[in-house]
N, C-alpha and C positions, 0 to 999 in steps of 0.2 A: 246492891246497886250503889253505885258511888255516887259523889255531889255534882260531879260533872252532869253525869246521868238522869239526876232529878230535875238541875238545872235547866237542860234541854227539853223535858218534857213538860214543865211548868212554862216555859216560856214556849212552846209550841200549842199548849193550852192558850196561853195568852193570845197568841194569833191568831187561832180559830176562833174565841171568843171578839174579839177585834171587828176580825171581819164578819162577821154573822150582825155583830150593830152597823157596820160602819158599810157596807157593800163591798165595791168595789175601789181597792186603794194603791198606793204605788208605793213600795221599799223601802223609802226615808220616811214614809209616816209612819209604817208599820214599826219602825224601828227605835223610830223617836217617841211611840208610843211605849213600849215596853224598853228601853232603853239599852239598845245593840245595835252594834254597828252597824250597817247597810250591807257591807260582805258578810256580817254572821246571820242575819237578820234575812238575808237570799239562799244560804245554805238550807234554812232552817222549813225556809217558805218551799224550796225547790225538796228537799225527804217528803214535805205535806203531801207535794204536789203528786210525788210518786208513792203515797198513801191514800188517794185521792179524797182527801178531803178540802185540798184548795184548787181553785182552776187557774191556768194563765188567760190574759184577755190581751191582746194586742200586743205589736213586738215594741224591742229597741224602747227609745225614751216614754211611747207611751204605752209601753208593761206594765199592765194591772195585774194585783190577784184579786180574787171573789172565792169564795167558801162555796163550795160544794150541797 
């Protein structure tokens, strides 16, 4: 597995972890917590979501995730 590859799942760790303390949150926190962009930081939350381990809550600006 490459560095790439590690990197993605240690920071997809981070985001489950995140959300499991923090509830429900919105894309710039989650991002500014483990420190990615907001476009990298939605890719990563949107693979969870179709892992089902994070849920969406509400559309457009007020888009939360929650942990599963």
């Amino acid at each position: 597995m490459n560095s790439q590859a590690n990197k993605t799942i240690i920071n997809k760790q981070k985001i489950v972890e995140y959300l499991k303390n923090k509830g429900e949150c919105k894309v710039a926190d989650i991002g500014e917590y483990i420190g990615l962009s907001s476009a990298r930081t939605r890719v990563l939350l949107f693979e969870l979501v179709d892992d089902g381990k994070v849920k969406i809550v509400g559309n457009g600006r007020s888009r939360r995730y929650l942990h599963v």
